[in-house]
C-alpha positions as CSV (number, residue, x, y, z in Angstrom):
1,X,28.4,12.8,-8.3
2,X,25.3,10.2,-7.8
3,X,23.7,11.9,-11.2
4,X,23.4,14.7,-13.1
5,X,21.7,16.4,-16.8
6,X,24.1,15.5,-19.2
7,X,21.5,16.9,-22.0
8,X,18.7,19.0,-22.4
9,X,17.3,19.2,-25.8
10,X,14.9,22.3,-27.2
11,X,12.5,22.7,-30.4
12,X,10.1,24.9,-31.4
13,X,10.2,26.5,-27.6
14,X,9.2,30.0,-26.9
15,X,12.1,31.9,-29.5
16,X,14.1,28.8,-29.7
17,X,13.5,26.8,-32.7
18,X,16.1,24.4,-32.2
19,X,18.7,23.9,-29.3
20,X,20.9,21.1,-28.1
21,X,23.2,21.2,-25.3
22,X,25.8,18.9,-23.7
23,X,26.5,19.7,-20.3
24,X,29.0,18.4,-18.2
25,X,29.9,18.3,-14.7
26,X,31.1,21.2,-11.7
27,X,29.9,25.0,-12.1
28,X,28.0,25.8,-15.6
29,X,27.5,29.7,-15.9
30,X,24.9,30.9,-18.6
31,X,24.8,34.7,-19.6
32,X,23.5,36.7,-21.9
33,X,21.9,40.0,-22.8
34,X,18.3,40.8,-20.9
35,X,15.8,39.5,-23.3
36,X,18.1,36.7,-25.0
37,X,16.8,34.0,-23.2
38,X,18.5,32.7,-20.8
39,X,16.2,31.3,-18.6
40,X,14.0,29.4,-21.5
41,X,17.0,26.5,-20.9
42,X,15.5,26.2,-17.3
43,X,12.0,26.7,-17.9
44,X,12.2,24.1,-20.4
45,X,14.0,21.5,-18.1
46,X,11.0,22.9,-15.8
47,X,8.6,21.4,-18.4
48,X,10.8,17.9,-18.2
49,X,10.2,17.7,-14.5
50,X,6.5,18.3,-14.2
51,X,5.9,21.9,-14.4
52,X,2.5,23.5,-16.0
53,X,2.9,24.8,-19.4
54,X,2.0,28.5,-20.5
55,X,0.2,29.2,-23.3
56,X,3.5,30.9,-24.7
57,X,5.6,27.7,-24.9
58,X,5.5,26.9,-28.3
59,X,7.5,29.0,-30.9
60,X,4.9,31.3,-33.0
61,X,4.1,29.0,-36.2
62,X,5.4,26.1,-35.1
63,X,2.8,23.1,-34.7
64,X,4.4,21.9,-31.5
65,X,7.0,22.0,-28.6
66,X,9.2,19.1,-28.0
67,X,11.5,19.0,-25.0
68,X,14.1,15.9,-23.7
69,X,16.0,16.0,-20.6
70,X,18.6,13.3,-20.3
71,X,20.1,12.3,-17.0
72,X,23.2,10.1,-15.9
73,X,21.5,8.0,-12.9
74,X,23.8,5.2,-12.8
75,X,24.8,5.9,-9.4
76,X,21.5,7.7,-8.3
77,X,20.4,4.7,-6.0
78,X,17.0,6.7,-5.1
79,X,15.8,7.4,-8.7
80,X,17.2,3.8,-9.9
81,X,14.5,2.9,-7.0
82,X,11.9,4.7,-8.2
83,X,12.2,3.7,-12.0
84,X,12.8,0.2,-11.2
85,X,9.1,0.3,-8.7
86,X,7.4,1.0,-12.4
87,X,9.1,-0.8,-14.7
88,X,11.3,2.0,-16.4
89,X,14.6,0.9,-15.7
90,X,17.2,2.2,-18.2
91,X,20.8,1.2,-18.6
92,X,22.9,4.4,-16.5
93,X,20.6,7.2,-18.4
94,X,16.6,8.6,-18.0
95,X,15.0,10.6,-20.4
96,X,12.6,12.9,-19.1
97,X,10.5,14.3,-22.3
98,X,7.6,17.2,-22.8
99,X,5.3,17.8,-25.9
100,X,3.0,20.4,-25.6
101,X,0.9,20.7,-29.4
102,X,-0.7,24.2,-30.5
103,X,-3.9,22.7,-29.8
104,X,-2.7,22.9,-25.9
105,X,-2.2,19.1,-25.6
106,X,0.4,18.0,-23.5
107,X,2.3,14.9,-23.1
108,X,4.5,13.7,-20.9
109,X,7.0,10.7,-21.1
110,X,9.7,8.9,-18.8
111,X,12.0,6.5,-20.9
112,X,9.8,6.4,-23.9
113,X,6.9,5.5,-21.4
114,X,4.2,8.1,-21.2
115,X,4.2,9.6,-17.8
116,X,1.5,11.6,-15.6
117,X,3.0,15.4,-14.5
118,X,2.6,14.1,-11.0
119,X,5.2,11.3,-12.0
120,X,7.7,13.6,-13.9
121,X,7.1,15.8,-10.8
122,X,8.2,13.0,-8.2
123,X,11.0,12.3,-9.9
124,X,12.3,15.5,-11.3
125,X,12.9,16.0,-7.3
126,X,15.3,12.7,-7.1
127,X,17.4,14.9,-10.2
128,X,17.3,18.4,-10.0
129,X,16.7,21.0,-7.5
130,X,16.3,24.6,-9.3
131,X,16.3,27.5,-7.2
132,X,14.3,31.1,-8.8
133,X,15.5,34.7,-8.5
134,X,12.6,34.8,-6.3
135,X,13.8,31.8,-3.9
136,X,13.9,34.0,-1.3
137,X,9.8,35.0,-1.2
138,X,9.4,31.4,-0.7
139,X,12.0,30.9,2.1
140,X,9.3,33.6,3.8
141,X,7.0,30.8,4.4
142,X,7.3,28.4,7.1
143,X,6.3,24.9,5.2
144,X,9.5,26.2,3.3
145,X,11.4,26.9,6.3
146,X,10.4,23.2,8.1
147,X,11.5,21.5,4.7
148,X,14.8,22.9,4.5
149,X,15.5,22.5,8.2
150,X,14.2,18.8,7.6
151,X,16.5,17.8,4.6
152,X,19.2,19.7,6.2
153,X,18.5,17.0,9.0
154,X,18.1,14.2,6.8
155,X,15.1,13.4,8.9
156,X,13.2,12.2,6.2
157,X,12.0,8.8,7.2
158,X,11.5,10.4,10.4
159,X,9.1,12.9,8.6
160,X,7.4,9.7,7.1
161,X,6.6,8.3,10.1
162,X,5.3,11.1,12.1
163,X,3.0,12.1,8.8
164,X,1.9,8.5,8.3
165,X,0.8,8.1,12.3
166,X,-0.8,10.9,12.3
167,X,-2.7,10.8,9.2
168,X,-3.4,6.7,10.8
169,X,-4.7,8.6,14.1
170,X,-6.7,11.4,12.1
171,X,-8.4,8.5,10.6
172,X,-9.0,6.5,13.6
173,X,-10.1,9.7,15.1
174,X,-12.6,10.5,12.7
175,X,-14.4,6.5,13.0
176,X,-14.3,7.3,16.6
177,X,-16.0,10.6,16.7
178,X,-18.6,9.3,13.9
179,X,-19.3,5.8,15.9
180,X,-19.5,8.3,19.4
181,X,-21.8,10.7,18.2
182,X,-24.0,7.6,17.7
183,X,-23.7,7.0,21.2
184,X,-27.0,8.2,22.7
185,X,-29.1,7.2,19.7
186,X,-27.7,4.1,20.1
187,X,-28.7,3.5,24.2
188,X,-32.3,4.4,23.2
189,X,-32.3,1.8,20.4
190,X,-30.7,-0.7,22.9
191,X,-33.1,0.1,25.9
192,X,-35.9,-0.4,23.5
193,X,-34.9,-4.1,22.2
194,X,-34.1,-5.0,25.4
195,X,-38.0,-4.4,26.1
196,X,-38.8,-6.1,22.8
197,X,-36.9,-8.5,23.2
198,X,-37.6,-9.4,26.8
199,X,-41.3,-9.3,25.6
200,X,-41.0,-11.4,23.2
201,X,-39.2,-14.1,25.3
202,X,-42.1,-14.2,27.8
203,X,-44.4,-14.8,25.1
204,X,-41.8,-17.1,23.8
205,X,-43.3,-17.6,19.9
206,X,-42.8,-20.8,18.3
207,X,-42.1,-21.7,15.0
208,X,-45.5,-23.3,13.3
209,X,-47.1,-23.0,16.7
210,X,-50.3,-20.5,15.5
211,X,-51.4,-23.3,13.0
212,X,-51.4,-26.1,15.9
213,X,-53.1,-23.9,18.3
214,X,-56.0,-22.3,15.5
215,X,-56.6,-25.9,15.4
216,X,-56.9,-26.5,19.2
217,X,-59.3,-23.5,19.3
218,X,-61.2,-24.7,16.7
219,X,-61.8,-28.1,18.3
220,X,-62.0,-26.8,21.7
221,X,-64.6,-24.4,20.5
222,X,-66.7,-26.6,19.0
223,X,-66.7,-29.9,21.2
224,X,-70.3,-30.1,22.5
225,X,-71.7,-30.3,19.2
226,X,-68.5,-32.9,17.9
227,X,-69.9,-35.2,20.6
228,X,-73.0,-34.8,19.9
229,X,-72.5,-35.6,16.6
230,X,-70.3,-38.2,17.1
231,X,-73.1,-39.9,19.4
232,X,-75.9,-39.6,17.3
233,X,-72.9,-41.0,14.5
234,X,-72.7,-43.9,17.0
235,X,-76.4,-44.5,17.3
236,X,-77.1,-44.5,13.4
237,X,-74.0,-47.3,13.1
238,X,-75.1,-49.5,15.7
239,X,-79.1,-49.5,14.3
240,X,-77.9,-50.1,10.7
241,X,-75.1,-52.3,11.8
242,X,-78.2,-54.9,12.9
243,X,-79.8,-54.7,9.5
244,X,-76.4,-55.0,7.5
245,X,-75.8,-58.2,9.7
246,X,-79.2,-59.6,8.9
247,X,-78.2,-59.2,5.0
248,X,-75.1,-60.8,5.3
249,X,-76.6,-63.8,6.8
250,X,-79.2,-63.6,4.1
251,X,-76.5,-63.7,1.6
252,X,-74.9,-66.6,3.1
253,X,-77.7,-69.3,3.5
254,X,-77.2,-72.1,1.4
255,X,-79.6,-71.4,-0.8
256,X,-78.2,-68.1,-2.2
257,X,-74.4,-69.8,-2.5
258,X,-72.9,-69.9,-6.3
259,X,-70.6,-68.4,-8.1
260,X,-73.5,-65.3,-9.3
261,X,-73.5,-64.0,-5.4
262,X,-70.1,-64.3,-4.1
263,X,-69.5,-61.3,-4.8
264,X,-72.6,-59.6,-3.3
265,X,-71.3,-61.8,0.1
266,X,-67.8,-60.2,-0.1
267,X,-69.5,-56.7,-0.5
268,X,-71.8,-57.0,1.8
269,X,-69.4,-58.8,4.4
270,X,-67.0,-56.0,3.6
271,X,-69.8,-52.9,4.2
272,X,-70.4,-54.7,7.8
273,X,-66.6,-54.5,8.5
274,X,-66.9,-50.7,7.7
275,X,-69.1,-49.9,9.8
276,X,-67.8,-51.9,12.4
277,X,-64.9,-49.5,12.3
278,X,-66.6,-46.8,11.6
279,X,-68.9,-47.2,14.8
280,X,-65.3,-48.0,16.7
281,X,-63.4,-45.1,14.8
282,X,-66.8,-42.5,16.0
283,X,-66.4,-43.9,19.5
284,X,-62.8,-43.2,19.8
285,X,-62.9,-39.6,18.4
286,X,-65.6,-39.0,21.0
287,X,-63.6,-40.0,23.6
288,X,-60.9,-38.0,22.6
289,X,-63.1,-34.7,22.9
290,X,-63.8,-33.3,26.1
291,X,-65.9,-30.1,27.1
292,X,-62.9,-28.1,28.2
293,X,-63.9,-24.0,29.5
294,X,-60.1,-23.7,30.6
295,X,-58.6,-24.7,27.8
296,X,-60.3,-23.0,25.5
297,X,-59.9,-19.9,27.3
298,X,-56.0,-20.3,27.4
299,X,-56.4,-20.9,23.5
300,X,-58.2,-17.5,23.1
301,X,-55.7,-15.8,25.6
302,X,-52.7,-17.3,23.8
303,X,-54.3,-16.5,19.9
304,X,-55.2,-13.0,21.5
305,X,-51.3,-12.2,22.5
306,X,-50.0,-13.8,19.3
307,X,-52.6,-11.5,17.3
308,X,-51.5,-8.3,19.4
309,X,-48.0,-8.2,19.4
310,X,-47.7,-9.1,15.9
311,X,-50.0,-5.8,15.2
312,X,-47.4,-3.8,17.8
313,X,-44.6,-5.0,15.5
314,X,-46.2,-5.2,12.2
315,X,-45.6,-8.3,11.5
316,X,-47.9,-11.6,11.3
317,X,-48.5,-13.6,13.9
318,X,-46.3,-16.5,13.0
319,X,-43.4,-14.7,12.1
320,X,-43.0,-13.0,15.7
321,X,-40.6,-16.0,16.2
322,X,-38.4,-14.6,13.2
323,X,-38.8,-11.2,14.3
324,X,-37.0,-12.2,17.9
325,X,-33.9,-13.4,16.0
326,X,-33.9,-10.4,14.5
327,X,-33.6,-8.2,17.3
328,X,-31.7,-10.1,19.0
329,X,-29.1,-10.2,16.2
330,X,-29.8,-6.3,16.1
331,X,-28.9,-6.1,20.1
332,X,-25.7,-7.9,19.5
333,X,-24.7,-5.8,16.8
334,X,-25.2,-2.7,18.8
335,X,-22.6,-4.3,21.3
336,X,-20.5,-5.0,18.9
337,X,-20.4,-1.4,18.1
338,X,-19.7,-0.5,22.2
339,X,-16.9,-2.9,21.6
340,X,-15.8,-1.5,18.1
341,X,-15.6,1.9,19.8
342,X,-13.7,0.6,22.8
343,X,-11.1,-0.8,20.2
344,X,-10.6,2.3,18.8
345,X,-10.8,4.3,21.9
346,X,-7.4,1.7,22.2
347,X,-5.9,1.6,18.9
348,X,-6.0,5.9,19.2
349,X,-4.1,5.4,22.2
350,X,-1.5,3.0,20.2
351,X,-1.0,5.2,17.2
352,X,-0.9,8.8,19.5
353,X,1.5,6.7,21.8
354,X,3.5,6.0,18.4
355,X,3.4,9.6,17.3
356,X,4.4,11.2,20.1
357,X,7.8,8.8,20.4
358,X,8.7,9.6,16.6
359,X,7.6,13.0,17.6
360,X,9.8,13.3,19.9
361,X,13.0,11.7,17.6
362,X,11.8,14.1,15.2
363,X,12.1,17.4,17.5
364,X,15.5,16.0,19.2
365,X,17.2,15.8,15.3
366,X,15.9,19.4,14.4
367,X,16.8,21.0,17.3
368,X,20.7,19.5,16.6
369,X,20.0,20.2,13.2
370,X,18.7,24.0,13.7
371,X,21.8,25.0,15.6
372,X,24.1,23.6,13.2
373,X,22.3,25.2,10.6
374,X,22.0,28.5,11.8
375,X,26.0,28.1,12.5
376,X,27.2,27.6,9.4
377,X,24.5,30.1,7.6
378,X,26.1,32.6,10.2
379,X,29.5,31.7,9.1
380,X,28.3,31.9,5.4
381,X,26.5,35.1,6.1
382,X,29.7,36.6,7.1
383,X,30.9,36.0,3.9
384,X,28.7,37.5,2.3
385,X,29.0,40.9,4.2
386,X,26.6,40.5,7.0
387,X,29.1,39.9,9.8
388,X,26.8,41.7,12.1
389,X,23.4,40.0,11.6
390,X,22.4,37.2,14.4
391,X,20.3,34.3,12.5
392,X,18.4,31.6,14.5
393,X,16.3,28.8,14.0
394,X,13.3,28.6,16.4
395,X,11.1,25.0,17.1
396,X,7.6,27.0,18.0
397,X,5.4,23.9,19.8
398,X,2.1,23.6,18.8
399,X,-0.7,24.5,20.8
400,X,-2.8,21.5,20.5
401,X,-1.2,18.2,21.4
402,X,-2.9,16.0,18.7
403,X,-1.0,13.8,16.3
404,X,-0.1,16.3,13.4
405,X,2.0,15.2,10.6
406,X,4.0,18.1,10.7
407,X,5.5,16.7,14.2
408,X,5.6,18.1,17.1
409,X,6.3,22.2,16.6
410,X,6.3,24.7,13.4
411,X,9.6,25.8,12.3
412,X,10.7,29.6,11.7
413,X,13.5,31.3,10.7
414,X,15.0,34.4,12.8
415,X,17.0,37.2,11.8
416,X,18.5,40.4,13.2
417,X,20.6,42.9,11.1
418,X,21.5,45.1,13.6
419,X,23.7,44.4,16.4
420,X,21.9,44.3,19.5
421,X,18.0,43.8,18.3
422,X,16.2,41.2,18.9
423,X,15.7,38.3,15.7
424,X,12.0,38.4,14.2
425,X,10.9,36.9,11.1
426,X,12.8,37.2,7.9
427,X,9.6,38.4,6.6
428,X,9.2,41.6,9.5
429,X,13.5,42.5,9.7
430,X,15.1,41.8,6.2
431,X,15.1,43.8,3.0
432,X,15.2,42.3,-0.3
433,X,18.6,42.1,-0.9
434,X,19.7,41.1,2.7
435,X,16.5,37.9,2.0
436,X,18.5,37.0,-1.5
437,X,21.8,37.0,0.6
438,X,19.9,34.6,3.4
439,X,18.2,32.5,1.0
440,X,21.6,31.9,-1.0
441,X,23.5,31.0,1.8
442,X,20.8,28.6,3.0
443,X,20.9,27.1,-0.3
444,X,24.7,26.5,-0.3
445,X,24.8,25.1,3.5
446,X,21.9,23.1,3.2
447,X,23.8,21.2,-0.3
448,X,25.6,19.7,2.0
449,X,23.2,17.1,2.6
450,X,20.8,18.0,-0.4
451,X,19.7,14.9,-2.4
452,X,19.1,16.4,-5.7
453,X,22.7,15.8,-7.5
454,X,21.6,18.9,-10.0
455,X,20.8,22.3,-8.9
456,X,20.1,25.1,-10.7
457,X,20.5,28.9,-9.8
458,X,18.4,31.2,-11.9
459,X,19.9,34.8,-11.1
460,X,20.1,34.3,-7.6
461,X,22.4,36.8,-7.2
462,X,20.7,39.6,-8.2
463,X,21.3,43.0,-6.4
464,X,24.5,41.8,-4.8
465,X,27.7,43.0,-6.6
466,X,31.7,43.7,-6.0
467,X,32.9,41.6,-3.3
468,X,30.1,40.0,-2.3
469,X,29.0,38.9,-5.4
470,X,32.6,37.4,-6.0
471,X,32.3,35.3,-2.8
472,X,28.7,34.1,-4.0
473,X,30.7,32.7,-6.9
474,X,33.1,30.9,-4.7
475,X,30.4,29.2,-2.9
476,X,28.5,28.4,-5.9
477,X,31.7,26.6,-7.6
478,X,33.1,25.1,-4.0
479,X,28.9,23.6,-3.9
480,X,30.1,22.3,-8.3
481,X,33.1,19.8,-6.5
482,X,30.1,17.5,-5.1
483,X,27.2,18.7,-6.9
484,X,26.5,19.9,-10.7
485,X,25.4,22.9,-10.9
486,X,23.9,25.2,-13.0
487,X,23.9,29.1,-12.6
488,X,22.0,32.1,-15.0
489,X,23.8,34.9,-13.3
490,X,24.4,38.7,-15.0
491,X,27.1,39.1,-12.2
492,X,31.1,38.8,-14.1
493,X,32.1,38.0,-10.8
494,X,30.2,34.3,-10.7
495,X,30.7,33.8,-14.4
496,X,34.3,33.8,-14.0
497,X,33.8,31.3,-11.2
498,X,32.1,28.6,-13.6
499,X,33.8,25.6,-14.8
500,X,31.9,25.7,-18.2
501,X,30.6,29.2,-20.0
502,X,27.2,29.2,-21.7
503,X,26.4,32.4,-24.0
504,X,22.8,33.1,-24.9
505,X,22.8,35.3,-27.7
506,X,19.6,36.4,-29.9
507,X,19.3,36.4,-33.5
508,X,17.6,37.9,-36.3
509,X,14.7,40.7,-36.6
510,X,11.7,39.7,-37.8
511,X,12.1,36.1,-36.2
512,X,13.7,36.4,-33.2
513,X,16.1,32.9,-32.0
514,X,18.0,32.4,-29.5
515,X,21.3,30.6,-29.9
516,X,23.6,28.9,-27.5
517,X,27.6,28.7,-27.3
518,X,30.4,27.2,-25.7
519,X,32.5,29.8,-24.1
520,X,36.7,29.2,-24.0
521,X,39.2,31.2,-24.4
522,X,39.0,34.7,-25.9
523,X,35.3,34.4,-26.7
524,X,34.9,34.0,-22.8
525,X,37.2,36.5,-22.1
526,X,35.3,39.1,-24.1
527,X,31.7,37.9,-22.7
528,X,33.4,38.4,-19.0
529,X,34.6,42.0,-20.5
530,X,31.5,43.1,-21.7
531,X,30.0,42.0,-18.2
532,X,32.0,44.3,-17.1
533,X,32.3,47.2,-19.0
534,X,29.1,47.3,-21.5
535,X,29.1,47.0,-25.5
536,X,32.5,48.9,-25.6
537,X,35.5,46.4,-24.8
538,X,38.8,48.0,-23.7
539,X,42.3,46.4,-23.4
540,X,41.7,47.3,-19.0
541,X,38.0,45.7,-19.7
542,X,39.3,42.7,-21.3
543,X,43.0,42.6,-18.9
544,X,40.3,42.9,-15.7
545,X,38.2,40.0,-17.5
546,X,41.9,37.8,-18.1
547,X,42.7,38.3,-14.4
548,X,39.5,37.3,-13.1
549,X,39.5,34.2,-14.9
550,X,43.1,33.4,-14.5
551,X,42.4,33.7,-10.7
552,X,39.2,31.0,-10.6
C-alpha cells in the first residue's frame, strides 16, 4: 500500500476523554451501539485533515481538544512531494495534528510545523479519502459526478491543463475586452493629436526661440528712434572729439612735460581713444539697424501665433515646444495600445488554439473512461441486486464554445431501474436506497485507480441488509487487499468481512466516555451475535455469528 493511518490519537474530544488507536492494514470495521460514538474517530481524523470545527468538539470541562493523526508515507511519492515543496520532510511518517481551545482557538500543525486548514486540507486528500452516509446526496451533483469520472480517468494533468488555459484565456480575454471598449475613445483622442500635433509642426516652436525674437521685435520696433539716437550720438563724439584733441595737444607741449602731468597726458590721451571708439562703436550699431516694416510685421505675426496657441493649450509660449513632445509621445502610446490589442487579439487565439487541443485529449479519455466506468458499476450493480437497472455516463457539450476550465462538456450520471425506461438523472429516477447502492459501487470501482491509499466508509451501507449487504462487505474487503480501509457499518454482514474489529462502547452515567476495543475471538464473536440478534445472545445467535466469520 503507498500509505496509510497507522494512528489516530483523541483527548478531551466530544465524550472521549482519552483514546488511542493503532490501526493496521486491509478492512478495519468499527461498531457500536447508536449513540456510542462511533463516528467521533472519523470526525476527529476530519479535524486532522482540514475540516471546520463545531462548537461541540471539546469534552464538557475540559480546557481543550487535542487531536494527532499519524500516517506511513514512505512510499506515498505524491505527499513525499508535497512535504518535501515546504520543507516538512519526515523520515517514512506525517503527523497531522488539531487543537481547538474552549476559547474557540484553533491550531493546526503538519510535522510539528503549524499549518493553515487550507494546507492540512490539500494534503489530507494525498492520505485519506472518507466517504459519509450521505455520499450519495453529493454524487447528485454534477462537479461530483465530473470529478469522479475524472480520477477514474486519471486525467488529472489533463484537467490541469485545460483549467490553467482557460483561466490564461479568461484573463487575456478580460485585457482585451477592457483595452477594446477603449477603442472609440481612443480614435477621438488620436484624431485630435493628430490635429495638435500637425498644428504644432507648422508652427514648428523652438526651444529659447520667444526670447530671441521678443528681442527682434523690440529692436525692430524701435529703430527710427535707435538711429536717430545713434546719429545725434555720432554728432556729439565727433564735436567733442575736436576739443579733447586740442587738450591733449595742450598737455603735450613742452612746456607742460614732467613727471606732475604725465599722468593727466595718459588720461587725457586715453579719454580721446574712447571716444574714438565710441564714435566708431555708435556708427557701427547704426549701421546694423535698418527701418524694416516687413520684418517687424513677421515679428508681430510670429509673437501673435506663439501667444495664441499657447492660450489654446494652456501652456506658455515657450514651452509649446515641450508640449509637442508630449503629444507626440501621447500619439505613440495610443499605437502602442492598437498594437497591444492586436497582440492579444493573437495570444487569445494561441491559448483558445491550446485549450481546445487539450480539450479535446480531455473529452477523448472520458468518453473511454465513461464506458468503462458505467461497465463495471453495472457489473457491481448486479451484485448488489439491481441486475435490471441500465446506468450510463453522458458527456453533455457545452453551449458556448469559450475556453472553460471544466473542458469541453458537463458530465452526468444516468440511471434506469426499470427495464425498458429510458436513464434520467440519479436525482429524477433513484430512491434513497437504490442512490446508497449507486454511490457505493461507484466508490468501490472508481478505487481502482483512487489516489488516496486510506478510505473511510462511515455507514455507507445503511438501508441495505441480507444478501446485499453481505456482498457490500465483499467489495469493501476485496477494495482492503490494495487499499486500507476503514468502515463504521451497523450491518453484521460487513463486520464479519473486516480484517480488524473495532468496538465502540459508552461508559458511565453522569459522565458519559466512550471507549474503544480490539475485537478477536469470542469477544468478536459476541459483538457479531448481538448484531444479529439484539441484547439477548443465543447459542444459534452466536453459532450464526461463528459461521459468518469462519466463512470471511
Amino acid at each position: 500500500m503507498p500509505s496509510m493511518l497507522i494512528n489516530l490519537s483523541i483527548q478531551d474530544y466530544a465524550v472521549v476523554d482519552q483514546l488511542e488507536v493503532e490501526l493496521a492494514a486491509g478492512m478495519t470495521c468499527i461498531t457500536g451501539e447508536t449513540g456510542a460514538g462511533k463516528s467521533i474517530m472519523l470526525d476527529a481524523l476530519g479535524l486532522c485533515i482540514g475540516d471546520r470545527a463545531t462548537s461541540g468538539a471539546i469534552r464538557p470541562g475540559a480546557p481543550r481538544t487535542d487531536i494527532a493523526a499519524c500516517f506511513d508515507v514512505s512510499q506515498n511519492t505524491r505527499a513525499q512531494v508535497w512535504l518535501s515543496e515546504r520543507d516538512l520532510e519526515a523520515a517514512g511518517d506525517c503527523i497531522l495534528r488539531r487543537t481547538i481551545t474552549a476559547e474557540g482557538r484553533s491550531r493546526a500543525y503538519i510535522n510539528g510545523s503549524p499549518a493553515t486548514l487550507s494546507d492540512c486540507a490539500d494534503l489530507g486528500q494525498l492520505l485519506v479519502d472518507i466517504h459519509s452516509q450521505h455520499a450519495h446526496q453529493s454524487l447528485l451533483r454534477r462537479p461530483v459526478q465530473r470529478s469522479l469520472l475524472d480520477t477514474y480517468a486519471c486525467a488529472e494533468t489533463l484537467i490541469g491543463e485545460v483549467s490553467e488555459t482557460a483561466q490564461r484565456w479568461r484573463v487575456l480575454q478580460e485585457e482585451y475586452c477592457r483595452l477594446a471598449g477603449q477603442t472609440e475613445k481612443s480614435d477621438a483622442r488620436r484624431a485630435l493629436l493628430t490635429y495638435q500635433i500637425e498644428e504644432l509642426k507648422i508652427l514648428n516652436p523652438q526651444p529659447g526661440e520667444l526670447g530671441a525674437l521678443e528681442a527682434r521685435h523690440k529692436l525692430l520696433s524701435n529703430a527710427a528712434y535707435i538711429i536717430d539716437s545713434a546719429n545725434d550720438i555720432a554728432a556729439v563724439c565727433e564735436a567733442q572729439r575736436d576739443q579733447l584733441a586740442r587738450l591733449v595737444q595742450l598737455a603735450n607741449d613742452d612746456r607742460m612735460t614732467g613727471s606732475a602731468t604725465d599722468n593727466l597726458r595718459e588720461l587725457l590721451q586715453s579719454a580721446l581713444i574712447q571716444l574714438d571708439e565710441a564714435q566708431a562703436e555708435t556708427a557701427r550699431f547704426a549701421a546694423s539697424v535698418e527701418l524694416d516694416p516687413e520684418g517687424l510685421r513677421a515679428a508681430e505675426d510670429r509673437l501673435s501665433a506663439l501667444h495664441d496657441l499657447a492660450r489654446k493649450h494652456r501652456v506658455q509660449p515657450d514651452a509649446l515646444h515641450e508640449l509637442l513632445a508630449t503629444l507626440q509621445a501621447e500619439l505613440e502610446s495610443l499605437a502602442g495600445g492598437t498594437e497591444q490589442l492586436a497582440s492579444l487579439e493573437e495570444a487569445l487565439g494561441d491559448t483558445a488554439l491550446a485549450w481546445h487541443t487539450h480539450a479535446k485529449a480531455l473529452s477523448e479519455r472520458r468518453r473511454e473512461a465513461a464506458v468503462l466506468l458505467a461497465q463495471r458499476v453495472m457489473e457491481t450493480l448486479t451484485d448488489l441486486a439491481m441486475n435490471k437497472c441500465v446506468f450510463e455516463i453522458a458527456l453533455i457539450p457545452f453551449k458556448d464554445d469559450n475556453p472553460d476550465p471544466r473542458g469541453a462538456e458537463d458530465i452526468e450520471f444516468l440511471i434506469a431501474t426499470n427495464p425498458g425506461a429510458t436513464p434520467g438523472p440519479l436525482n429524477k429516477v433513484a430512491s434513497g436506497g437504490e442512490l446508497s447502492r449507486i454511490s457505493l459501487a461507484l466508490q468501490v470501482v472508481a478505487a481502482d485507480t483512487a489516489t488516496s491509499p486510506t478510505m473511510v466508509f462511515d455507514e455507507v451501507d445503511v438501508g441495505i441488509g441480507g444478501g446485499v449487504a453481505e456482498v457490500v462487505g465483499d467489495l469493501l474487503r476485496t477494495l482492503g487487499q490494495r487499499s486500507q480501509v476503514l468502515v463504521v457499518t451497523h450491518q453484521p454482514q460487513v463486520a464479519a468481512k473486516g480484517h480488524q474489529h473495532l468496538l465502540v462502547t459508552k461508559t458511565g452515567e453522569d459522565a458519559v466516555h466512550s471507549k474503544l476495543t480490539l475485537l478477536a475471538g469470542e469477544s468478536r464473536i459476541e459483538e457479531v451475535g448481538r448484531m444479529l440478534g439484539g441484547a439477548k445472545l443465543t447459542d444459534s445467535t452466536l453459532a450464526h455469528a461463528r459461521e459468518m466469520l469462519e466463512s470471511s
